[in-house]
LUMLUMVO-329036 format. One line per 3 residues: number of its first residue (from 1); for each residue x, y, z of C-alpha. Coordinates in pm, whole numbers. Layout:
BEGIN
NUM) X/Y/Z ~ ...
//
This chain:
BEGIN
1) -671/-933/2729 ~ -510/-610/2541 ~ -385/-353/2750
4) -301/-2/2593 ~ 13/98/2575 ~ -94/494/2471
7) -374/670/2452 ~ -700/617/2665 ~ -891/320/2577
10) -867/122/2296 ~ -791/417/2063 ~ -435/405/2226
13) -427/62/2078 ~ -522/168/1738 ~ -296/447/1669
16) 16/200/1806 ~ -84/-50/1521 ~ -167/204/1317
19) 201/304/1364 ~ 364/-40/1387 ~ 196/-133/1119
22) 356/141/891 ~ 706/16/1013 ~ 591/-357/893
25) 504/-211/536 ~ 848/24/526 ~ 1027/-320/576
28) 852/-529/342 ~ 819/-214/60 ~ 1224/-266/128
31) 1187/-580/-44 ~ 917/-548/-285 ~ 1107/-242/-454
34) 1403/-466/-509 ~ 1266/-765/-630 ~ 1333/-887/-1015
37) 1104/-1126/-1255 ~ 1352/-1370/-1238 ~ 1325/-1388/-820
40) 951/-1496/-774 ~ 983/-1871/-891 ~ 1386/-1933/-808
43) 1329/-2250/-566 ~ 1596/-2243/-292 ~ 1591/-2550/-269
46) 1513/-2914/-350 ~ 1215/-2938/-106 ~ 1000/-2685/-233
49) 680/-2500/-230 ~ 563/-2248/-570 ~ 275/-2183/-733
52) 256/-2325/-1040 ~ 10/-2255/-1340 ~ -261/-2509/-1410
55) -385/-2649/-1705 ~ -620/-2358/-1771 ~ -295/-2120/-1682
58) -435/-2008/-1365 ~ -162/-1998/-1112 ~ -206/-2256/-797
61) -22/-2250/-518 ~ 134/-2573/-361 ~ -44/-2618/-30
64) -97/-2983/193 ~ -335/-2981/517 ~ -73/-3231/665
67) 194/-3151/940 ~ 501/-3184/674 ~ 810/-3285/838
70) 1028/-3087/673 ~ 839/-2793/594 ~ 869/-2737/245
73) 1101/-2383/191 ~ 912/-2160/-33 ~ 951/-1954/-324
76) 895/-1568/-316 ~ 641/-1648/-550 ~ 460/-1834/-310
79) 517/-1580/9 ~ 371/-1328/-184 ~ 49/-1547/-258
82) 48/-1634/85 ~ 28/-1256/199 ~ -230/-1177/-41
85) -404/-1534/90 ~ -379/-1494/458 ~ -445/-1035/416
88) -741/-1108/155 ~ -894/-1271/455 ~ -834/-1109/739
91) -997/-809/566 ~ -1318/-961/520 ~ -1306/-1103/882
94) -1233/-712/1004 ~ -1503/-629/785 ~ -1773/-863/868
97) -1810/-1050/551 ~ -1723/-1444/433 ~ -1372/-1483/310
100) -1258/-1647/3 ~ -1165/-1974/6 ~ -810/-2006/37
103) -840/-2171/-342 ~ -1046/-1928/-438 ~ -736/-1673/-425
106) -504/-1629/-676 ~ -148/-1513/-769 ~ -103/-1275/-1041
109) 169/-1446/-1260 ~ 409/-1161/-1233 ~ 618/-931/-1088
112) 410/-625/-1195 ~ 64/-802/-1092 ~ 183/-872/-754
115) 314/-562/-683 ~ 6/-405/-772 ~ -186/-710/-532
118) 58/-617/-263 ~ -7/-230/-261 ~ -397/-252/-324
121) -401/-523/8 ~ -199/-231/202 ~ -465/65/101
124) -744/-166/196 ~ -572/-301/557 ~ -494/103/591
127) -875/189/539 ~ -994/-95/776 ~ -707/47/1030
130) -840/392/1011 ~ -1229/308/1043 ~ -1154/138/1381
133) -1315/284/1686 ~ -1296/150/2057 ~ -1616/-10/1964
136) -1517/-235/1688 ~ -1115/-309/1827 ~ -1360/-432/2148
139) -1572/-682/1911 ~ -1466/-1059/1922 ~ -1363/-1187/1591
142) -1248/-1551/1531 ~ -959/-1552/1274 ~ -704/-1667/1269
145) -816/-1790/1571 ~ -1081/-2055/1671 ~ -1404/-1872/1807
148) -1369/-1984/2137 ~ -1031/-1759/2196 ~ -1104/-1479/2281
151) -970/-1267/2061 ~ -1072/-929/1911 ~ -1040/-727/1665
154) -729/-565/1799 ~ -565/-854/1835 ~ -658/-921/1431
157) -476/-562/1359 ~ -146/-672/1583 ~ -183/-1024/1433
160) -170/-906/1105 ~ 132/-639/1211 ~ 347/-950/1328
163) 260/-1202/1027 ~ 345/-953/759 ~ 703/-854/945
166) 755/-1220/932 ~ 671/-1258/569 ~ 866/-918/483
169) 1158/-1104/661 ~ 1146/-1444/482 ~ 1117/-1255/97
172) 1406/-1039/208 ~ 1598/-1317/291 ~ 1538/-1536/-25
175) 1578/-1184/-222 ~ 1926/-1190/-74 ~ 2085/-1518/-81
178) 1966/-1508/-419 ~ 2151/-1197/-513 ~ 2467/-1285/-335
181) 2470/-1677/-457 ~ 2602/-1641/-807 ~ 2512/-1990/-839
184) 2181/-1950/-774 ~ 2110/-1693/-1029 ~ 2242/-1958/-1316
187) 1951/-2167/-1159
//
């Protein structure tokens, strides 16, 4: 069960998200603003996730439904597809309308492209943050949950608040041991 933390109700719990959520974008903005071409596809390591054109030069990302043992490190290029992946669909959930499949969405290619992905996902999660009323951050919603959770809709916006911090985290990391590896940028 949510309990506010400000505010009466559950419009306490909206403007906190609302709030931590612009701290989560400030961090990951960090990142995006200093990320080059050259960063997206540099694999960190041997075991390694991407996304990878296809035959028809649409980009796919590397994905397995198995528990992998070690988990695969990925690229940037991949943590940004995931983002758009895992945000894509938790704004249609939020809205009330079927999700892509997870094949079904795609990475740009390039740096420009997924900047532009990034930034149009953060206008649209702003939007959906704003149009919440006690009502709706009440209304049980089943992702990325099973439906038998619990969960609502606030727990989707502070959900969403925590996984992008994470993935903010991991590009900023690869961003740096990338820039201060001079090995790794003749890689």
């Amino acid at each position: 069960m949510t309990v506010p933390v400000r505010g009466e109700g559950l419009s306490g719990i909206r403007e906190l998200v609302l709030g931590q959520f612009e701290v989560s974008w400030a961090l990951f903005e960090y990142h995006l603003q200093r990320l080059t071409p050259d960063d997206l596809l540099w694999e960190p390591a041997a075991l390694c996730w991407t996304v990878r054109p296809d035959v028809a030069g649409t980009w796919q990302a590397d994905w397995s439904d198995d528990a992998l043992d070690p988990i695969p490190v990925p690229t940037i290029g991949w943590l940004s597809w995931h983002v758009g992946w895992w945000w894509t669909t938790a704004i249609a959930h939020a809205r009330g309308v079927v999700p892509p499949e997870r094949t079904a969405v795609r990475w740009p290619g390039d740096l420009a492209g997924t900047l532009h992905w990034m930034r149009v996902l953060r206008d649209e999660w702003t939007h959906v943050l704003e149009d919440a009323d006690d009502s709706w951050l009440a209304k049980p919603i089943a992702f990325p949950w099973p439906p038998e959770s619990g969960r609502s809709v606030a727990d989707l916006f502070a959900w969403v608040n925590v996984e992008l911090t994470k993935n903010a985290a991991e590009i900023g990391q690869l961003r740096l041991i990338r820039a201060a590896d001079p090995e790794a940028l003749a890689g």
